[in-house]
Each structure stands twice: as structure tokens, then as C-alpha cells.
N, CA, C and O of each residue as an XYZ file, in Angstrom:
416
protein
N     -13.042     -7.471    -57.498
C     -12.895     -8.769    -58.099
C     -11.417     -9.167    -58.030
O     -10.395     -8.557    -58.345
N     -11.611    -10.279    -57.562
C      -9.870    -10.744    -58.001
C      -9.465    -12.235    -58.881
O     -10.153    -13.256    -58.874
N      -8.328    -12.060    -59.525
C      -7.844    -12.992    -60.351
C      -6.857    -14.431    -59.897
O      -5.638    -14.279    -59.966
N      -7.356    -15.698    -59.477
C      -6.769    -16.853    -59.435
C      -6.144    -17.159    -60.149
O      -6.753    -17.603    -61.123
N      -4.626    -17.187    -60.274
C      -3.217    -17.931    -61.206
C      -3.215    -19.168    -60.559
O      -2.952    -19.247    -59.359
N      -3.501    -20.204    -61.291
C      -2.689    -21.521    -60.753
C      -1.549    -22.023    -61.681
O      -1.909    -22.589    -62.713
N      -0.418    -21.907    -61.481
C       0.944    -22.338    -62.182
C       1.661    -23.801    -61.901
O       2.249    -23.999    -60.838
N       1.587    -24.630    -62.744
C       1.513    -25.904    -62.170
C       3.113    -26.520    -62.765
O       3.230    -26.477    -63.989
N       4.079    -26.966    -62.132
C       5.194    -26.947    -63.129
C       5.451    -28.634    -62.239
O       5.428    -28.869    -61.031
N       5.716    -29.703    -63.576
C       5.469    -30.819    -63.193
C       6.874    -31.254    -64.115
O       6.954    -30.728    -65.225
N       8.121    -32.315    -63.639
C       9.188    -32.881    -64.087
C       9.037    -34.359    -63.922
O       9.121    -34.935    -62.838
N       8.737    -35.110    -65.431
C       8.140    -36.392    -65.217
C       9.629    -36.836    -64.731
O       9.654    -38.052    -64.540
N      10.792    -36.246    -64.493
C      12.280    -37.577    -64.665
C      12.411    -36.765    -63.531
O      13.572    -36.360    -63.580
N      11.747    -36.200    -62.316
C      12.259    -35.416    -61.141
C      11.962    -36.216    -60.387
O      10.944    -36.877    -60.185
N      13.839    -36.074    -59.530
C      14.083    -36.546    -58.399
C      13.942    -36.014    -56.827
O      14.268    -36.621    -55.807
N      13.465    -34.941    -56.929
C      13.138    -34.097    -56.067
C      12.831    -34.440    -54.659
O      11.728    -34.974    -54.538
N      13.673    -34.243    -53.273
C      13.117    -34.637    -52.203
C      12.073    -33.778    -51.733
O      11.108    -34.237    -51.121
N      12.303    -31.662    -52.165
C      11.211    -31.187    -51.593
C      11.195    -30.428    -52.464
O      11.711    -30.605    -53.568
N      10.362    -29.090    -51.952
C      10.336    -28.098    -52.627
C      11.561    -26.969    -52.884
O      11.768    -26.341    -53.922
N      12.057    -26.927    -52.040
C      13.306    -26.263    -52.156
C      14.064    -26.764    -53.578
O      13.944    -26.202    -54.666
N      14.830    -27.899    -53.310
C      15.090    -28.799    -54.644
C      14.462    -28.287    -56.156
O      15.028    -27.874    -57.168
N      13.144    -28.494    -55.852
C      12.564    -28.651    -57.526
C      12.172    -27.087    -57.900
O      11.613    -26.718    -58.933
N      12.607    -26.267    -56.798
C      12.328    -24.441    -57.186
C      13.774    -24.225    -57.474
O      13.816    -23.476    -58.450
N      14.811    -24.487    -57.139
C      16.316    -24.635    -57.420
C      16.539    -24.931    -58.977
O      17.385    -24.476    -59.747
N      15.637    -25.722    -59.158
C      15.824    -26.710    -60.536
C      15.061    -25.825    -61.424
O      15.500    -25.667    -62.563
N      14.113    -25.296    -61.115
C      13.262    -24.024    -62.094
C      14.014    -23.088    -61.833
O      14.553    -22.765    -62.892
N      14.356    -22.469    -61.026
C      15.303    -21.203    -60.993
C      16.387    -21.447    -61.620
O      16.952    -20.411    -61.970
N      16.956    -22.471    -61.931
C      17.796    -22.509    -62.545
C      17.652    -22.639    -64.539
O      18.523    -22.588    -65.407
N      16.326    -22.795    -64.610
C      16.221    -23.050    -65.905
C      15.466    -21.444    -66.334
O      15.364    -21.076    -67.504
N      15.161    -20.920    -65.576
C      14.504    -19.402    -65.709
C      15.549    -18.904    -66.631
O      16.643    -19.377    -66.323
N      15.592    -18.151    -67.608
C      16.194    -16.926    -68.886
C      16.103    -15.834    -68.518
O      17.084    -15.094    -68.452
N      14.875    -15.464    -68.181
C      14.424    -14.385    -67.932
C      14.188    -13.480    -66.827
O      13.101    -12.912    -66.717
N      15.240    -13.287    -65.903
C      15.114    -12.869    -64.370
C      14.223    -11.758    -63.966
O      13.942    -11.630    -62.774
N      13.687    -10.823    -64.986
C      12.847     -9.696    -65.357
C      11.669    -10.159    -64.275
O      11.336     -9.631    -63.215
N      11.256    -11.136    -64.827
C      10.196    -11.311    -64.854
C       9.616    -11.586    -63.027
O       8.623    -11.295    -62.359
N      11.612    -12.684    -62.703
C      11.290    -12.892    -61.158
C      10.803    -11.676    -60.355
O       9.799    -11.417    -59.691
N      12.225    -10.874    -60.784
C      11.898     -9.433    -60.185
C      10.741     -8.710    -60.097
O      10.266     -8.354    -59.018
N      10.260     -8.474    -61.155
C       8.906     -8.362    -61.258
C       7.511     -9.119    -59.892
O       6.787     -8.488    -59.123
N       7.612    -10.384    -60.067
C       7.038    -10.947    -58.971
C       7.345    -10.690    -57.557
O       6.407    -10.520    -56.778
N       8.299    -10.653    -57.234
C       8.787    -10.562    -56.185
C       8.561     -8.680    -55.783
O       8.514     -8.298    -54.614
N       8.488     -8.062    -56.547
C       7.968     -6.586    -56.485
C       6.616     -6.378    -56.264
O       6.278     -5.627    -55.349
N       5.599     -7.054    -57.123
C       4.569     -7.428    -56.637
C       3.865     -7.719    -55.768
O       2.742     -7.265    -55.546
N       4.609     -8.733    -55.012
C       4.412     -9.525    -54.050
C       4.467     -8.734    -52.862
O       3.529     -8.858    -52.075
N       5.582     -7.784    -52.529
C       6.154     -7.342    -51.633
C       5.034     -5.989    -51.570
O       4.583     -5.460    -50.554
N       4.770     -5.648    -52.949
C       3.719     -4.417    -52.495
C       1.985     -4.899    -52.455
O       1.125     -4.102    -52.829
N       1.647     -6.228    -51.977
C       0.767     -6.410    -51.711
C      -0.480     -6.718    -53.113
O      -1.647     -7.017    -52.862
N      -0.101     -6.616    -54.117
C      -0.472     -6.981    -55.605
C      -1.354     -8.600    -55.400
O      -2.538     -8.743    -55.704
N      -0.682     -9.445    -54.962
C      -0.704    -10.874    -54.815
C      -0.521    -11.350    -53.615
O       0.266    -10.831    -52.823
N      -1.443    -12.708    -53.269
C      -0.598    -13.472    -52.069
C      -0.659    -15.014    -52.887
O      -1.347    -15.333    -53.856
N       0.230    -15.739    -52.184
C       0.440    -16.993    -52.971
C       0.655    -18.172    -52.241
O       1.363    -18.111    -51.235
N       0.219    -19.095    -52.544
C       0.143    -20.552    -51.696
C       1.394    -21.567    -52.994
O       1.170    -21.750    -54.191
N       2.623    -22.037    -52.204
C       3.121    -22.998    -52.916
C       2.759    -24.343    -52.417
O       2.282    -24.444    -51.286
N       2.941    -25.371    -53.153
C       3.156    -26.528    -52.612
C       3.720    -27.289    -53.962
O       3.803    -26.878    -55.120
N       4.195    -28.979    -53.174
C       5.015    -29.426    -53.671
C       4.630    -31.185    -53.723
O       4.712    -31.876    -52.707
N       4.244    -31.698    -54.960
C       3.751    -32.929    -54.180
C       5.237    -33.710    -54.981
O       5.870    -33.290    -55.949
N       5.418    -34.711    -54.326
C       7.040    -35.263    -54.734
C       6.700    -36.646    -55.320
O       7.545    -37.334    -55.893
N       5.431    -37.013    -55.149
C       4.996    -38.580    -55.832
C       5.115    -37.776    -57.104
O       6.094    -38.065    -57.792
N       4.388    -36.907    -57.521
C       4.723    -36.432    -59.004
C       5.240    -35.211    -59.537
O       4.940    -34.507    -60.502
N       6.323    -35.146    -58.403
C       7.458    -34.409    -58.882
C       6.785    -32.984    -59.654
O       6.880    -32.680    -60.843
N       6.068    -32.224    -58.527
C       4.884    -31.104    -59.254
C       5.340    -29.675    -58.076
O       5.366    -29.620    -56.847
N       5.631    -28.723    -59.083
C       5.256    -27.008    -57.722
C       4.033    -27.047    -58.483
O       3.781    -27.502    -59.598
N       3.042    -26.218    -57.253
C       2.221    -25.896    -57.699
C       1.945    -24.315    -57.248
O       1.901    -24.335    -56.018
N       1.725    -22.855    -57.760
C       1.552    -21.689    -57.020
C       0.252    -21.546    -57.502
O      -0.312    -21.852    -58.552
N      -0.138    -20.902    -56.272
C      -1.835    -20.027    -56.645
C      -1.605    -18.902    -56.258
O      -1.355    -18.702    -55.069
N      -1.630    -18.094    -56.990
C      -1.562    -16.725    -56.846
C      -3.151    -16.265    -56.697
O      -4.027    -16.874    -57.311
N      -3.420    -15.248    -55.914
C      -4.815    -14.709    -55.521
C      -4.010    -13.190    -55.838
O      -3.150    -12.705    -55.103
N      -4.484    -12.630    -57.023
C      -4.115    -11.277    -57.497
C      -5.056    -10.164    -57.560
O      -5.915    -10.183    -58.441
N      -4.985     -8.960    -56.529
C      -5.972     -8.146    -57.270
C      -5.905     -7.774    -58.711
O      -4.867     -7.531    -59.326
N      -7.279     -7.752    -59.250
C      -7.165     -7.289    -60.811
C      -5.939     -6.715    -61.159
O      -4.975     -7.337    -61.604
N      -6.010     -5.299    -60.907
C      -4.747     -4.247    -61.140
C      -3.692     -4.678    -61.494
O      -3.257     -4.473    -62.627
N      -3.122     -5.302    -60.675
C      -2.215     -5.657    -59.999
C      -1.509     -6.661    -61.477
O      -0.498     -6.517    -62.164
N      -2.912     -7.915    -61.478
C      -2.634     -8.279    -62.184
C      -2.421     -8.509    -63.752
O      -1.555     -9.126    -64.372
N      -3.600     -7.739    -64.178
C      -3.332     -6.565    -64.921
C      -2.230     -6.435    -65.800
O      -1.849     -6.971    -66.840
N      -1.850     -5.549    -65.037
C      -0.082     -4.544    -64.860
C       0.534     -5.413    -65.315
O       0.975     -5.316    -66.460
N       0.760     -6.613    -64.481
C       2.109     -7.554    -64.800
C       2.014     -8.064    -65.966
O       2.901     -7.901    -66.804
N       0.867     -8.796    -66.209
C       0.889     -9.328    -67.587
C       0.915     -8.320    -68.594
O       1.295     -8.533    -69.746
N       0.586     -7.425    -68.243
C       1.075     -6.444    -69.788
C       2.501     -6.159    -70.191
O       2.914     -5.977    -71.336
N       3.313     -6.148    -68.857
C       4.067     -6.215    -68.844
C       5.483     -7.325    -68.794
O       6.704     -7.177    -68.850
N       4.447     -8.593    -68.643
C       5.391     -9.345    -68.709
C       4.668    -10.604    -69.252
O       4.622    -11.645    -68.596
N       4.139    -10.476    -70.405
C       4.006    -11.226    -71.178
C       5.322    -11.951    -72.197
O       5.463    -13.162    -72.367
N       5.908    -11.228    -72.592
C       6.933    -12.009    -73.423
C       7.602    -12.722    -72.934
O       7.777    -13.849    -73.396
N       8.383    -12.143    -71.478
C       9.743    -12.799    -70.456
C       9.028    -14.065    -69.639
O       9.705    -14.856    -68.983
N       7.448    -14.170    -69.768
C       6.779    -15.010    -69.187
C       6.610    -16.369    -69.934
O       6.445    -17.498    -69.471
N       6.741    -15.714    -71.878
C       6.463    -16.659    -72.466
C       7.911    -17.533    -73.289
O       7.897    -18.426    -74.136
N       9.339    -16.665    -72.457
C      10.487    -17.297    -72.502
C      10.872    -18.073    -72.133
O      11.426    -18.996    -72.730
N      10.568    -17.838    -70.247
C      10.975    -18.803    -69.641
C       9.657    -19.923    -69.482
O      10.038    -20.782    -68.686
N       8.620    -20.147    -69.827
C       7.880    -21.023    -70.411
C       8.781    -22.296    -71.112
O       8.991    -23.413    -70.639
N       9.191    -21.779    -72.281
C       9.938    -22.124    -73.250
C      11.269    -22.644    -72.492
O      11.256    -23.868    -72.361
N      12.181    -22.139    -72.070
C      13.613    -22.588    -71.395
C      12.820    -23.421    -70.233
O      13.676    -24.184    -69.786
N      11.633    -23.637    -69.550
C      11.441    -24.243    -68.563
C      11.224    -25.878    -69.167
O      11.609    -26.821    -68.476
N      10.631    -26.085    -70.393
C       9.965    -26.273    -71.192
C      11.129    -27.709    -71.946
O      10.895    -28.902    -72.139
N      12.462    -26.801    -72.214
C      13.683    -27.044    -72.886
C      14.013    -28.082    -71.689
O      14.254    -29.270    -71.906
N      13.996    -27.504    -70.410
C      15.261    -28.335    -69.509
C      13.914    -29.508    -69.005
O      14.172    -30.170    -67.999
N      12.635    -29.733    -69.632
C      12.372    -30.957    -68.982
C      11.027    -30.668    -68.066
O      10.369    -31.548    -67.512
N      10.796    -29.457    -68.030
C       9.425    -29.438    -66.944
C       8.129    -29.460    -68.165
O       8.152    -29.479    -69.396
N       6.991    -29.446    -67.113
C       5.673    -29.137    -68.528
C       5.106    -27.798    -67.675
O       5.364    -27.701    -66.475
N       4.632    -27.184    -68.097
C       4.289    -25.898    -66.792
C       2.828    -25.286    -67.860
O       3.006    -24.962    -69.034
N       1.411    -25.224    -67.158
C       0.548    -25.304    -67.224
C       0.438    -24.382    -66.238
O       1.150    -24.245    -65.243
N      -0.975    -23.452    -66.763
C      -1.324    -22.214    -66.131
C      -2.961    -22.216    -66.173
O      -3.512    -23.006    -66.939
N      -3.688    -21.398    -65.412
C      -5.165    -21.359    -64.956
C      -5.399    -20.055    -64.484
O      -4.841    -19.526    -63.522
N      -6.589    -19.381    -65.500
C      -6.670    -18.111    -64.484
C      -7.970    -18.031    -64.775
O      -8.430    -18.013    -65.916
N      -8.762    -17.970    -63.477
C      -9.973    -17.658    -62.748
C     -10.410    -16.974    -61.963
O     -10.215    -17.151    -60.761
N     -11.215    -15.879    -62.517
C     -12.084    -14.644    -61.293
C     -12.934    -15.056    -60.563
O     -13.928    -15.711    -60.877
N     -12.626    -14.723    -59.591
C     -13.150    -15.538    -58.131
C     -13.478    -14.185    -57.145
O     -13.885    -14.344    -55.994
């Protein structure tokens, strides 16, 4: 079985030409770098694969993560708090960021 993340991070006052831009603008409001690391560890050992996109009429990233269970699992046990920081600091500088998780 595996677990669908959809992470939807939307800036109603974003000027954003692409995606690069408006992941710049979240990376920059991130607190919690734990957590990147974390993903990016994940990622690299095959845990997750992930589809971004970027629509710029409404200034939106959108990731879908396709996670094996385990995998995903793991992370959120582990990174529940640093997840629910930068929520919060994402939150502070102006984005709305909305999440979805579905076994598929």
C-alpha cells in the first residue's frame, strides 16, 4: 500500500514568475531545516517520489508525494513537530499551506 501527500502552499500577494521563485520564497521562510534534510534523505533513498508544480495565475507549489507506507511512517513520527513549525513560520510570512493524505 502506499501513501499520497498532496502539499499545497498558495501566496495570495505572490509575485512569482516560476517555480524556482516561489520555492526560494518558502525556503526562505522554513525554521526548521531538520525537517528539509530529512526529505531530501528520504527521497534520495527511494522512501518517496514526488511531482512539483507551480501554477502562477494563483501563485500555488503544489507537491505530491507517492510514499511507501514505511517510509512514510518513519518521517512523520519523526517529524511531526519541525513539520508543524515551519507550517507556522510559512504561515507567518504570508503563504496558506494545506495538506492531503490518501492510500492509494
Amino acid at each position: 500500500m502506499a501513501i499520497q501527500q498532496t502539499i499545497t502552499f498558495t501566496k495570495s500577494d505572490g509575485a512569482f514568475a516560476n517555480y524556482t521563485e516561489a520555492q526560494a520564497d518558502i525556503n526562505s521562510a522554513v525554521t526548521e531545516t531538520s525537517q528539509k534534510t530529512a526529505l531530501e534523505a528520504a527521497r534520495t533513498a527511494g522512501d518517496f517520489t514526488v511531482v512539483a508544480e507551480f501554477d502562477p495565475i494563483n501563485q500555488q507549489v503544489t507537491y505530491v508525494r507517492t510514499w511507501d507506507e514505511d517510509g512514510y511512517n518513519a518521517y512523520k513520527a519523526s517529524h511531526t513537530t519541525t513539520g508543524n513549525a515551519n507550517k507556522t513560520a510559512l504561515e507567518a510570512s504570508g503563504w496558506t499551506v494545506t495538506e492531503a493524505v490518501a492510500t492509494v
